[in-house]
C-alpha positions as CSV (number, residue, x, y, z in Angstrom):
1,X,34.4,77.7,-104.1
2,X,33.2,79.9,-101.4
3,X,33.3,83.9,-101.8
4,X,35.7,85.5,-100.7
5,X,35.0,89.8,-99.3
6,X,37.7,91.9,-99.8
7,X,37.6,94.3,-96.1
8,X,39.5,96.8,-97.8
9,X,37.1,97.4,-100.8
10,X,33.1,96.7,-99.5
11,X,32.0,100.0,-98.7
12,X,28.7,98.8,-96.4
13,X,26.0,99.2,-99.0
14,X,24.3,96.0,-98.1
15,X,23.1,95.4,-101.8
16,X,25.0,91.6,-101.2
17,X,23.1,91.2,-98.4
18,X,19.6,91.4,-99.6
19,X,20.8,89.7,-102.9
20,X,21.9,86.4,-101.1
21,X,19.1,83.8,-101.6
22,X,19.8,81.5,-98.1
23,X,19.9,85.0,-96.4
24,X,23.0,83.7,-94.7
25,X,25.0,87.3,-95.4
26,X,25.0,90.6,-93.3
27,X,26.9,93.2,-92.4
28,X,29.8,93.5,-89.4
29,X,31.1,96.7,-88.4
30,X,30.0,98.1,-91.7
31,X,31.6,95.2,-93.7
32,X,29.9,92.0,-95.3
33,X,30.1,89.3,-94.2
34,X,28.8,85.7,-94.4
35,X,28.1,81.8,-93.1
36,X,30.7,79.9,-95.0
37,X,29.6,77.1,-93.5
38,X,25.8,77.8,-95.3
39,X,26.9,79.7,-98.4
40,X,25.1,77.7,-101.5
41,X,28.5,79.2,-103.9
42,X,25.7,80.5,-105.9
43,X,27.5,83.7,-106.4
44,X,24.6,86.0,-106.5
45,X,26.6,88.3,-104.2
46,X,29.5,88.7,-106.4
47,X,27.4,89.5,-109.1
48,X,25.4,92.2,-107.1
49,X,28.5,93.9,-105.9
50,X,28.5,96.9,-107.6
51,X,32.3,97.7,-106.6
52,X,33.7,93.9,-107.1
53,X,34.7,93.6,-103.1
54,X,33.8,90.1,-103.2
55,X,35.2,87.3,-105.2
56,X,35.3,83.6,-105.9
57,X,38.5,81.4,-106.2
58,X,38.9,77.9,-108.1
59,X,41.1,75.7,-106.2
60,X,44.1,75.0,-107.3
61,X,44.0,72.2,-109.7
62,X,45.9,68.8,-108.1
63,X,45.0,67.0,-111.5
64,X,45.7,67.4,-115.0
65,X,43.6,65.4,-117.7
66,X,45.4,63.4,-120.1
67,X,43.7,61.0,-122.7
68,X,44.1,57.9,-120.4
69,X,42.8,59.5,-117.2
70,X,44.7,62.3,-115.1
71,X,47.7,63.0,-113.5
72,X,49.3,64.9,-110.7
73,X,50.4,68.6,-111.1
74,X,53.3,69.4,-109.8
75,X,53.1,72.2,-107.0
């Protein structure tokens, strides 16, 4: 479940950035970015953005549960 930052919306302010605690954020051309590949999911950052620019996603559930177990979902 790795954030994702919303280009559009982040205005630059950096608070993200000094927020994240493995320090793997920063800003591109004015934008944050981050390590994907490092990011803990803690979501520190989404909580610090003060305009909401970045976001986590669940993954789309491939199971259900049922009482004897799970089962597909369809797609």
């Amino acid at each position: 479940m790795v954030p994702t930052i919303d280009a559009f919306k982040c205005d630059g302010c950096g608070i993200c950035v000094q927020r994240c605690p493995p320090q793997i954020m920063g800003l591109i051309k004015g934008k944050a970015a981050l390590l994907t590949d490092l990011c803990e999911e803690c979501g520190i950052c989404a909580e610090a953005c003060p305009i909401a620019a970045i976001r986590f996603h669940l993954p789309r559930r491939a199971f259900e549960p049922q009482h004897d177990g799970y089962r597909p979902v369809p797609r």
